[in-house]
C-alpha positions in Angstrom: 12.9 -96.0 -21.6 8.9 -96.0 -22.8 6.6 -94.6 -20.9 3.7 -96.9 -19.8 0.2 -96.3 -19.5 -1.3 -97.9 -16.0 -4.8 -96.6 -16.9 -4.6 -98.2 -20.9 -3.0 -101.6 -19.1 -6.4 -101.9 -16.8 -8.9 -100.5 -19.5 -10.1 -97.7 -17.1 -10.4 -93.7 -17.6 -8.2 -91.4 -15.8 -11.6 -90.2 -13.6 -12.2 -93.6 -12.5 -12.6 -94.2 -8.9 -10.9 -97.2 -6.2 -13.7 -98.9 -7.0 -13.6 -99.1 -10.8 -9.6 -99.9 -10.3 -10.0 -102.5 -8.3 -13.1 -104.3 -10.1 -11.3 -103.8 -13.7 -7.6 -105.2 -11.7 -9.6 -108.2 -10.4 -11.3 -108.9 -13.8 -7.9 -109.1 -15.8 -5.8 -110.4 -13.3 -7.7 -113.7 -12.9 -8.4 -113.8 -16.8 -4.0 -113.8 -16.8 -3.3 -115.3 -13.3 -0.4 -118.2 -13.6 -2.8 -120.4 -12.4 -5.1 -120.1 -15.0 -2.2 -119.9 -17.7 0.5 -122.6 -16.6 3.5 -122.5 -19.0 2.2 -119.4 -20.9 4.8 -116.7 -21.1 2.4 -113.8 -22.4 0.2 -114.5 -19.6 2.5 -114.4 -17.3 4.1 -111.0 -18.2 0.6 -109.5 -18.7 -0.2 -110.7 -15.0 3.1 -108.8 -13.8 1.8 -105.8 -15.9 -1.7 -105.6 -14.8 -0.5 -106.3 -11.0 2.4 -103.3 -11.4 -0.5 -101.3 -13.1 -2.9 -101.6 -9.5 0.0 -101.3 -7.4 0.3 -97.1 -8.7 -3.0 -96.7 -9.5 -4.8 -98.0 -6.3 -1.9 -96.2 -4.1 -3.1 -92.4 -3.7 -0.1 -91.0 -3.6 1.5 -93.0 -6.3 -1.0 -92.2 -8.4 -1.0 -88.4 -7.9 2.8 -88.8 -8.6 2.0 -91.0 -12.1 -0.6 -88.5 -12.9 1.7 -85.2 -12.6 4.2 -87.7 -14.5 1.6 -88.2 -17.2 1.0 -84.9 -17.5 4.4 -83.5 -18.0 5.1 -86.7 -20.4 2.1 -85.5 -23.0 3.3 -81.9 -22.6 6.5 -82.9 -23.6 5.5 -84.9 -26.8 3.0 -82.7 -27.9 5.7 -79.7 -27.6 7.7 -82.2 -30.2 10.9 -80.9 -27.8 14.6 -82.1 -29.5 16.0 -84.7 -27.2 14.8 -87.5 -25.1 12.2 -86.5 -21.5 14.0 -85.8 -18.5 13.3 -89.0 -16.5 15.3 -88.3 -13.8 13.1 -85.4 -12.4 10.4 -87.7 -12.1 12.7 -90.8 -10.3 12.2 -91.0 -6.4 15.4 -92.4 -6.4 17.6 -93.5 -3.4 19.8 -90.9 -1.8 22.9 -90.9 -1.0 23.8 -94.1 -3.8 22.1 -96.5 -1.0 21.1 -99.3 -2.6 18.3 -101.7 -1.7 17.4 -105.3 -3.2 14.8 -107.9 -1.9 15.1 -111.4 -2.4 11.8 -113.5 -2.6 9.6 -111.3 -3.4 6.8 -110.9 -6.2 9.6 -111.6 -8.6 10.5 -114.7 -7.1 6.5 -115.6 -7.3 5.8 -114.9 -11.0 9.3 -115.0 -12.4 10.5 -111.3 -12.6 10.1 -107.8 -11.0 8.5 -104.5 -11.8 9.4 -102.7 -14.6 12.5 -100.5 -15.3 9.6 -97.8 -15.9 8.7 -98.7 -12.3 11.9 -98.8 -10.8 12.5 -95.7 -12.3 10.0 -93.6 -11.1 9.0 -95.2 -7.7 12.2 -97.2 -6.3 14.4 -96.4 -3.9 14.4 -94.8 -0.8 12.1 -92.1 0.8 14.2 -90.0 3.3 13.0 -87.6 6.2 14.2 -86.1 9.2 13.7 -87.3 12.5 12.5 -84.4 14.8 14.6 -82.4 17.1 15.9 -79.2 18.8 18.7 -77.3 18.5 21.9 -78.5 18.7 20.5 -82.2 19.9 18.9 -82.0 16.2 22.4 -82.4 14.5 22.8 -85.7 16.5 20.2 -87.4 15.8 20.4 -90.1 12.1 18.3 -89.2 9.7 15.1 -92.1 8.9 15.3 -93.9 5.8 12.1 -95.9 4.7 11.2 -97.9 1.5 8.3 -99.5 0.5 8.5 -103.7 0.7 5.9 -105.7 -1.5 4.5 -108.7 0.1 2.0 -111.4 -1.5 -1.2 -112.2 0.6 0.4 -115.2 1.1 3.2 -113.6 3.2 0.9 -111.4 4.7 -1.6 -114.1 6.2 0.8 -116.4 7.2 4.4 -114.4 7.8 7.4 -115.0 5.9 11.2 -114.4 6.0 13.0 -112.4 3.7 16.4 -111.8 2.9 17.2 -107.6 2.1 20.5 -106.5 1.3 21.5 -102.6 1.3 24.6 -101.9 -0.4 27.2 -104.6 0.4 25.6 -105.7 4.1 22.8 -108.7 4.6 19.9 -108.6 6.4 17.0 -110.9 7.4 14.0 -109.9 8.0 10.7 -111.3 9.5 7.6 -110.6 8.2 5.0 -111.0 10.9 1.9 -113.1 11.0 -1.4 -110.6 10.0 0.7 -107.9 8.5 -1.1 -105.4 6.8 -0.4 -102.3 4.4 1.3 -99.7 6.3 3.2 -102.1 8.8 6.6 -100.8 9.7 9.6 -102.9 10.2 12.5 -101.6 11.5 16.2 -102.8 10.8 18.5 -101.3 13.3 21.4 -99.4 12.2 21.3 -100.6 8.7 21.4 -96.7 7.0 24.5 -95.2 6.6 26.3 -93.3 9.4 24.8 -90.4 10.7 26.9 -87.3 12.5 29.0 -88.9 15.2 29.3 -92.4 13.3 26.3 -93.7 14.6 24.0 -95.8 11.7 20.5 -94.3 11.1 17.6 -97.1 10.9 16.2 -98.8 7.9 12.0 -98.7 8.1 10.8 -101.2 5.8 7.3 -100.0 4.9 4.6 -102.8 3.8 2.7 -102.7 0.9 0.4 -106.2 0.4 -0.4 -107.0 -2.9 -3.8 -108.0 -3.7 -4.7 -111.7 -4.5 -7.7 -111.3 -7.5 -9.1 -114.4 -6.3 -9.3 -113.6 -2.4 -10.8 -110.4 -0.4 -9.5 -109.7 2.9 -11.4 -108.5 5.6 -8.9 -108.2 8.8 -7.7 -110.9 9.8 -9.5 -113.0 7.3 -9.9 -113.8 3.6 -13.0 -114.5 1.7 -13.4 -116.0 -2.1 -16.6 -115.4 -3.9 
């Protein structure tokens, strides 16, 4: 797998701050937007680059995580170690072989996904432990949560999606006004916790910016 570049793909330094992201995203993304380009190919997968590219770098935490990545990555070539890099200790991968897929999401909207360099190092499942006390502690299921992309779109108007995790279908409603960091909770669809009973599924939102809109709240504004 080759590593990619999220700073190179928007044309900013590593220093640069949200604001500089953001104005060097929207810049590119409606030069490449599919609206612009219908029927172009190339545009079309350097839209889904650019847009994977501000999804880590305007996320703090993602971006600390694709820095310390980075970091590690030029280490190792400049070392000119024998064998390929260790991927895997940079994957936040899904525990427990839980598996996760989304249908109609940004692939659906611009005709594929993110990245296997993306689904690599960011997909799958973040897991924590729901608090407790003693011997009650061992009873209660553990919390899984994963990050959902949404359009604008979705997120103005509301939307239903179909997830599936492992073998077992579920639909979910995305609400009217929903916003980055809106949780949606999927009842019992983890795996079974101590005592047999299923841990939740929190399905964390993450809206993905429209170049050619700002939103404000509740409402969107076009310059």
């Amino acid at each position: 797998m080759d590593y990619k570049d999220y700073y190179e793909i928007l044309g900013v330094a590593r220093e640069a701050d949200a604001d500089e992201i953001k104005s060097a995203y929207r810049k590119l993304a409606l030069k490449y937007h599919p609206d612009r380009n219908p029927g172009d190919k190339q545009a079309e997968d350097k839209f889904k680059e650019i847009n994977e590219a501000y999804q880590v770098l305007s996320d703090t935490d993602k971006r600390a995580h694709f820095d310390r990545l980075g970091s590690a990555y030029h280490s190792w070539q400049q070392r000119g170690a024998p064998g390929g890099f260790n991927w895997g200790e940079w994957s936040r991968g899904t525990p427990g072989g839980m598996r996760v897929e989304f249908e109609g999401d940004l692939g659906d909207l611009f005709g594929g996904g993110f990245s296997d360099f993306f689904s690599q190092i960011f997909g799958g499942f973040d897991i924590g432990s729901m608090r407790g006390q003693g011997r009650q502690r061992q009873r209660i299921p553990q919390k899984y949560e994963t990050e959902m992309v949404i359009s604008l779109h979705e997120a103005y108007t509301g939307s239903t999606r179909q997830v599936k995790i492992n073998d077992r279908s579920f639909e979910v409603k995305v609400p009217k006004g929903a916003h980055t960091g809106t949780k949606l909770r999927l009842k019992g669809a983890g795996p079974s916790g101590p005592g047999g009973q299923r841990s939740d599924v929190y399905l964390i939102l993450t809206v993905s910016p429209d170049p050619r809109f700002d939103r404000k709240k509740d409402k969107l504004y076009t310059d």
